[in-house]
C-alpha positions in Angstrom: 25.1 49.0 20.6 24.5 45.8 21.8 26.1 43.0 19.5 25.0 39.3 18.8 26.7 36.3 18.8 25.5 33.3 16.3 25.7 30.2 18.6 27.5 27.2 16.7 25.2 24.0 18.5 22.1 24.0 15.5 19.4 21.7 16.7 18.6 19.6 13.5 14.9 18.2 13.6 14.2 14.5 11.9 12.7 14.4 8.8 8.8 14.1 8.4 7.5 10.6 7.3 4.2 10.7 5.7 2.2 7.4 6.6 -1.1 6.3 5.3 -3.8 6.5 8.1 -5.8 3.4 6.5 -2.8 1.0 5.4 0.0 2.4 7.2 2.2 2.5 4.1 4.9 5.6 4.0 5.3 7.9 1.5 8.7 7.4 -0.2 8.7 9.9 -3.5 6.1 11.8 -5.1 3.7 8.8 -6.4 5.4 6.3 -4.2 4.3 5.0 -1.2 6.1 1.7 0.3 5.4 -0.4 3.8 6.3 1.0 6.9 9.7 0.4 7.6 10.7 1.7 11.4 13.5 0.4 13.9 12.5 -0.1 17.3 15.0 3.5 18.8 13.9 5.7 15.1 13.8 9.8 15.7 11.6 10.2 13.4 8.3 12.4 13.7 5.1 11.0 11.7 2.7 12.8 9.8 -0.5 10.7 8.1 -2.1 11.3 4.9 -4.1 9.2 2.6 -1.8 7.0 -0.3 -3.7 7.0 -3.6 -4.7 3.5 -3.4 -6.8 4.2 0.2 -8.3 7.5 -0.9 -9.5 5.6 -4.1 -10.9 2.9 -2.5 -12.5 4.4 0.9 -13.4 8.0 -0.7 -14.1 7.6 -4.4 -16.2 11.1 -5.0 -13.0 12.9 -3.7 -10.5 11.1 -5.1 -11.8 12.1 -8.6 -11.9 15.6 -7.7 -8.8 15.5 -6.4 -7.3 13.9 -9.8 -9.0 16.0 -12.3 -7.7 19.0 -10.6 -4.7 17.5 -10.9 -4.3 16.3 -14.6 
């Protein structure tokens, strides 16, 4: 039987930042979403998305569905 051994060196991947495609703001909680705030040697890996103020102004129809399915 051929046994395993459970290396103890765990790569740990940075966390996911959220940033708004149109205004570049970063999601910081739930409803929140601040200015991008990123020093010049950050491990961080980006993601985009749309912050409510963006996806109200540039895709109105949407953004209602999206908040009535919501509320």
């Amino acid at each position: 039987m051929e046994s395993l051994t459970l290396s103890k060196e765990t790569t740990l991947h940075p966390p996911m930042i959220t940033v708004c495609c149109i205004c570049n703001k970063q999601r910081t909680g739930v409803y929140t979403w601040e200015p991008l705030d990123v020093s010049g040697d950050s491990e961080e890996i980006f993601t985009h998305g749309f912050c409510p103020d963006c996806i109200r102004q540039h895709y109105p129809k949407i953004s209602n569905k999206i908040y009535k399915a919501y509320s």
